[in-house]
C-alpha positions in Angstrom: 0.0 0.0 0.0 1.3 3.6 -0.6 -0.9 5.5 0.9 -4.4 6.7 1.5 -6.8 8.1 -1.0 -9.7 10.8 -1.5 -13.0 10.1 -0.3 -16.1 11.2 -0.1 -17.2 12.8 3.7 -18.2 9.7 6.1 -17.9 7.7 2.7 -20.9 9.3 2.3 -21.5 10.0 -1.8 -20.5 9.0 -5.0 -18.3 11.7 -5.3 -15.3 11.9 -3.8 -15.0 15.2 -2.3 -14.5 17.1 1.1 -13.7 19.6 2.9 -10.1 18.6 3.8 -8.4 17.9 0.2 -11.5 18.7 -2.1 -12.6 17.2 -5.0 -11.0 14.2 -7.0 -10.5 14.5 -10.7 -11.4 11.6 -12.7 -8.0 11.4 -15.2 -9.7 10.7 -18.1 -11.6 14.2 -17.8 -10.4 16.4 -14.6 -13.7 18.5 -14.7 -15.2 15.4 -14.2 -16.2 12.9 -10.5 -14.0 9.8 -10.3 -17.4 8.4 -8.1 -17.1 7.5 -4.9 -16.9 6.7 -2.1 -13.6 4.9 -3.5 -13.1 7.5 -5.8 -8.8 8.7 -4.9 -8.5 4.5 -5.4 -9.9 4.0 -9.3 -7.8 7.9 -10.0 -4.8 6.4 -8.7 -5.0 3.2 -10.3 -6.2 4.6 -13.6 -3.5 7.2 -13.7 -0.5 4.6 -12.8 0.0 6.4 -9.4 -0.6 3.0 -7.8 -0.7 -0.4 -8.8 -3.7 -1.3 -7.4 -6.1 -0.1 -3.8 -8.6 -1.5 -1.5 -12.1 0.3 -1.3 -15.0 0.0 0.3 -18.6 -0.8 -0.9 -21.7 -0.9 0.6 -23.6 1.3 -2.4 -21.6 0.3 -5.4 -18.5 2.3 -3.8 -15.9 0.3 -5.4 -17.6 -0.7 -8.5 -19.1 2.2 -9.1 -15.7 4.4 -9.2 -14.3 1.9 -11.1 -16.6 1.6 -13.7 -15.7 5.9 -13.7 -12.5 5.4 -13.9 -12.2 2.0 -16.3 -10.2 0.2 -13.9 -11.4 -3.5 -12.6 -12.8 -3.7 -9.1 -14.4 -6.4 -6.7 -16.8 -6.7 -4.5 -16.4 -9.6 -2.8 -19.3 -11.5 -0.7 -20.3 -10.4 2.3 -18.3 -11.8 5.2 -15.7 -12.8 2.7 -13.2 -10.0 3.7 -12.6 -9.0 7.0 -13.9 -5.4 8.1 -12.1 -5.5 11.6 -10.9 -1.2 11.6 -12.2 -0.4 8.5 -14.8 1.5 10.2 -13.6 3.4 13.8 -16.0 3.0 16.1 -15.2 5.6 18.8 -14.6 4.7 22.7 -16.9 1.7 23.7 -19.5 2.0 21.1 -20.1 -1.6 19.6 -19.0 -1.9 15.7 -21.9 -1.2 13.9 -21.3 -2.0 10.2 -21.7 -6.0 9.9 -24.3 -5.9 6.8 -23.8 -5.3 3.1 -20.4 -3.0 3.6 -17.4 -5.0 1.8 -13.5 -4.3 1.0 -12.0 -5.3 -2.4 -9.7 -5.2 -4.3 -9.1 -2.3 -7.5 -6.6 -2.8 -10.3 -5.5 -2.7 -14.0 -5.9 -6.5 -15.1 -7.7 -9.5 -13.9 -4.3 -11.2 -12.6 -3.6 -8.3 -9.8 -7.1 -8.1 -9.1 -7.2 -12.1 -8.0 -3.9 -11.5 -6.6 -4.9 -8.7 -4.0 -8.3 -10.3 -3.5 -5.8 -13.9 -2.6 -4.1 -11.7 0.0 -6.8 -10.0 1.9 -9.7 -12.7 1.8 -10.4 -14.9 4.9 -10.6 -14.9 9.0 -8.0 -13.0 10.3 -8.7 -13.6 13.8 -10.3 -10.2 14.2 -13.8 -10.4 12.4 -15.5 -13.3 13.8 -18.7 -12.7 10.9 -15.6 -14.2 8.3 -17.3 -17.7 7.1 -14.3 -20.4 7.1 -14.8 -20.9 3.4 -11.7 -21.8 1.3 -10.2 -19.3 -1.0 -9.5 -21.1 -4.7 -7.2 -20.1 -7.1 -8.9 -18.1 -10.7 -9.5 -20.7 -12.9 -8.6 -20.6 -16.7 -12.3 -21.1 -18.4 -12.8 -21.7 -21.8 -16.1 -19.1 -22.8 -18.2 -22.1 -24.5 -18.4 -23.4 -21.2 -20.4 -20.6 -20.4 -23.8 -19.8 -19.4 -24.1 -16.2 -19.1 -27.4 -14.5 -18.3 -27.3 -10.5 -19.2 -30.1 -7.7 -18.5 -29.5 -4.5 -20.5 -31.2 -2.5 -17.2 -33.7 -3.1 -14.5 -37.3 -2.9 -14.5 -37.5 1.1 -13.1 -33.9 2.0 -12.8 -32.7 4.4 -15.5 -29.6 4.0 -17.2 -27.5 5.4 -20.6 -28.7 4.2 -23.8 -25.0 3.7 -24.7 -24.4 1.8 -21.2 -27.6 -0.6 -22.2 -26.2 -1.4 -26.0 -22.8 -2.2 -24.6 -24.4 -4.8 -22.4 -25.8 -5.9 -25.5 -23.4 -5.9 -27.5 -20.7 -7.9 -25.3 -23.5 -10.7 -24.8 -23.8 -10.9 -28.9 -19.6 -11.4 -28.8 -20.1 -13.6 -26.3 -22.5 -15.8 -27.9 -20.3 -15.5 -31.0 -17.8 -17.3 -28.9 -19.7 -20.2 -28.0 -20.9 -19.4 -24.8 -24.5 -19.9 -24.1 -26.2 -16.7 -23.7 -29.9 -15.4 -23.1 -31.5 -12.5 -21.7 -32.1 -12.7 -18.0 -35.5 -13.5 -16.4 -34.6 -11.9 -12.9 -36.5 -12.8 -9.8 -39.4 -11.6 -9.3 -38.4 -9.6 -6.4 -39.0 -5.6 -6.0 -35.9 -4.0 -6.4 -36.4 -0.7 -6.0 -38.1 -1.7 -2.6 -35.1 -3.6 -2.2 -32.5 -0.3 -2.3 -35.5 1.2 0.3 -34.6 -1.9 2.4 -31.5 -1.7 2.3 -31.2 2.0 3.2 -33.0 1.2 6.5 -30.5 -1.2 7.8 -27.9 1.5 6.8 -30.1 3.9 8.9 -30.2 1.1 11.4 -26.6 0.4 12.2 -25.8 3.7 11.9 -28.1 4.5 14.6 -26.3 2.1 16.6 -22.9 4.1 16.0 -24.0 7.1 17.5 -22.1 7.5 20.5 -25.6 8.7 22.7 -28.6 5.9 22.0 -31.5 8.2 20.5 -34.7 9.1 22.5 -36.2 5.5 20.8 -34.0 3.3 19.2 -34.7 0.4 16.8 -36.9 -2.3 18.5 -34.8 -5.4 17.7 -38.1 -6.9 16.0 -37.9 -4.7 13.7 -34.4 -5.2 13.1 -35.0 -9.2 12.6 -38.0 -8.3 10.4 -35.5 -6.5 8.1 -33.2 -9.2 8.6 -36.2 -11.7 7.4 -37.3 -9.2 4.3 -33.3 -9.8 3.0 -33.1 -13.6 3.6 -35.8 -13.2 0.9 -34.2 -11.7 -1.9 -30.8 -13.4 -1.1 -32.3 -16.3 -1.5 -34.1 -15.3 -4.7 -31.1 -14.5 -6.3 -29.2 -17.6 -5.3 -32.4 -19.3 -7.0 -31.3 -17.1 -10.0 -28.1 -18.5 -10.0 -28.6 -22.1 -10.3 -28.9 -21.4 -14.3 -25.9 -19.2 -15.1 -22.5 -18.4 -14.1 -23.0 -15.2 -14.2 -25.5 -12.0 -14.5 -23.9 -9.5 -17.2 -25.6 -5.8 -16.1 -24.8 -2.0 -15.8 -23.1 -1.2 -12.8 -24.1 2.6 -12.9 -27.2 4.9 -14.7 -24.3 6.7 -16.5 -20.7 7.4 -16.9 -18.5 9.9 -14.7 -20.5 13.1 -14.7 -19.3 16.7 -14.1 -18.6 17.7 -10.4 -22.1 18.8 -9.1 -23.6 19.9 -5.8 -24.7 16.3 -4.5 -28.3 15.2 -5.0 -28.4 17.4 -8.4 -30.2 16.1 -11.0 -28.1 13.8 -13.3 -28.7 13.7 -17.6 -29.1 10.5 -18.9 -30.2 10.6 -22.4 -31.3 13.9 -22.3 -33.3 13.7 -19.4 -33.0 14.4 -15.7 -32.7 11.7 -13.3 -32.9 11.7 -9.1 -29.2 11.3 -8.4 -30.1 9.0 -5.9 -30.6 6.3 -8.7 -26.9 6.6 -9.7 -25.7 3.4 -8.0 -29.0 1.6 -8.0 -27.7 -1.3 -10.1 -25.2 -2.0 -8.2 -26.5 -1.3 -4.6 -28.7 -4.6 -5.5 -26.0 -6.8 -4.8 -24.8 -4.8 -1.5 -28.2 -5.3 -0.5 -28.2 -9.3 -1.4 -24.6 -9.9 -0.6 -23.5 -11.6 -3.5 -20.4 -11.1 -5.0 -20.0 -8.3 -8.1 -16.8 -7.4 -10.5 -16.7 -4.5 -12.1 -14.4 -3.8 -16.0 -13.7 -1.7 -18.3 -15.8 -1.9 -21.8 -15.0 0.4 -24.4 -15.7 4.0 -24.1 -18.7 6.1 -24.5 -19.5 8.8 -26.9 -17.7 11.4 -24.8 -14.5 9.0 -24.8 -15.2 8.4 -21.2 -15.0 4.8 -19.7 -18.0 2.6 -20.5 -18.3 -0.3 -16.9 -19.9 -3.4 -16.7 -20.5 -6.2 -13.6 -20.3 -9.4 -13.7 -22.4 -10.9 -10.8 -22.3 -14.2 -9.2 -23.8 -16.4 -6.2 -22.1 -16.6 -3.2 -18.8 -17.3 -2.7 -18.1 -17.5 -6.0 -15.7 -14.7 -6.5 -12.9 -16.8 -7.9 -15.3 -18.5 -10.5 -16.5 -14.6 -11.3 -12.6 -13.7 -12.0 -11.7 -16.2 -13.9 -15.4 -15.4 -16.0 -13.8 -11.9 -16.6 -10.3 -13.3 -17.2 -12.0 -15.5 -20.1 -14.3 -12.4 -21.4 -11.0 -9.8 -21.5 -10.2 -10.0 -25.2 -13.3 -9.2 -26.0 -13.9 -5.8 -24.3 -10.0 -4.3 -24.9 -9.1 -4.7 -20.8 -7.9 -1.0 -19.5 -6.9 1.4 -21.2 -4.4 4.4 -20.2 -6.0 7.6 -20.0 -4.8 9.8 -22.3 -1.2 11.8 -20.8 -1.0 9.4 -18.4 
């Protein structure tokens, strides 16, 4: 490690910006957000400054930045990477963030990628939520052995025309090179009440932070009943998986935008969307748990990075990097930005 990197306040937005050091420039355009919250990471690893980082994500923040920045990053599943100080908890206060909050891995190629995710996954005798569950090496896969599923967007979550035909596009290439490929029929879950959920259990344990308890805290049966409403959709997704390898979907609305006041309306197309939408793709899987790589594919019609996710069930991160490993020729890998 060299050092640390920008951030958004509290790792708070998907901009990386605060009062101490400002805003980060995304290298490919400076006037432009690298996202966030692990925005300083993709920069440096886009501009060569490092050769790879370690972010944080529990709303895209390391995919999502990424995907800005067209660098790879993984989310791991939940519990697979220990969280033990990635969060201070001051004095005696119990450590609050145990759900849907991960550390991966950022980097240039597939091969550093597995090889920092190698190093950091596992118990390390400080996070006892780590599940025991062995670490395999990438496997080489052939892309006819294949079974990708791909949605171009979500029911109700906006995203770029351009972001939706490159998700296209890479699953007619894909199918050109014999692996089995067909449109996804996602579970029949509510997503967008899913991101709702999934914000109240990050209202919930940050509640729980707060060095004072509030006037009424959280009844803990309503904490297991949003504990129950999860096990729901993780289980519906891990249903979803028994018939691919892999979901091939946006990971963000749109590509890096131009610094902004946050909660500004963002264009997509044309047309204003709530801000708030920006990571909903990828908050999905925070929400779920499962495992999500982000990569570089192509660039958009502003010559800006173009990101995609590969998503997979549980614990199979290592199948999911050796799934982008296999898919690299066909989207280019990085690319340097240009002066850098």
């Amino acid at each position: 490690m060299v050092g640390k990197t920008n951030v958004a306040t509290m790792l708070g937005d998907w901009q990386s910006d605060n009062p101490l050091f400002g805003h980060t420039g995304n290298p490919w355009d400076l006037s432009r957000t690298a996202g966030g919250s692990s925005g300083g990471a993709a920069a440096a690893v886009a501009a060569g400054m490092t050769p790879f980082e370690v972010g944080t994500d529990m709303q895209d923040s390391i995919r999502l930045p990424a995907a800005f920045c067209g660098v790879y990053g993984l989310k791991p599943t939940e519990h697979r990477v220990s969280l033990a100080s990635a969060f201070p908890d001051p004095g005696d206060t119990p450590r609050s963030v145990r759900l849907m909050s991960c550390l991966g891995p950022l980097a240039r190629n597939i091969e550093d990628l597995a090889l920092i995710y190698q190093i950091i996954a596992g118990p390390d005798g400080a996070d006892t939520d780590l599940a025991p569950v062995t670490i395999e090496p990438t496997p080489k896969l052939q892309l006819k052995t294949l079974r990708i599923a791909f949605a171009k967007f979500f029911a109700g979550f906006p995203v770029a025309s351009e972001i939706g035909a490159a998700v296209e596009d890479l699953a007619s290439k894909l199918a050109s090179a014999g692996a089995r490929v067909e449109e996804a029929s996602l579970p029949k879950l509510d997503l967008s009440d899913d991101l709702a959920e999934g914000g109240k259990l990050i209202g919930m344990m940050l509640e729980a932070a707060q060095p004072e308890s509030p006037e009424r805290p959280t009844p803990l049966s309503r904490w297991f009943a949003a504990l129950a409403r999860r096990d729901r959709s993780i289980l519906a997704w891990e249903s979803f998986f028994e018939s691919c390898d892999a979901l091939l979907c946006p990971v963000a609305m749109t590509t890096a935008f131009a610094h902004c006041k946050p909660g500004s309306p963002l264009k997509v197309d044309g047309k204003d969307e709530s801000y708030w939408m920006l990571p909903a793709h990828g908050a999905v899987f925070n929400y779920s748990g499962h495992p999500a790589l982000a990569f570089p594919c192509g660039l958009d019609s502003s010559g800006l990075p173009i990101g995609l996710q590969l998503v997979g069930r549980q614990w199979s991160e290592s199948r999911l990097l050796g799934i982008a490993a296999a898919i690299a020729p066909l989207t280019g890998g990085f690319r340097r930005p240009l002066g850098y």
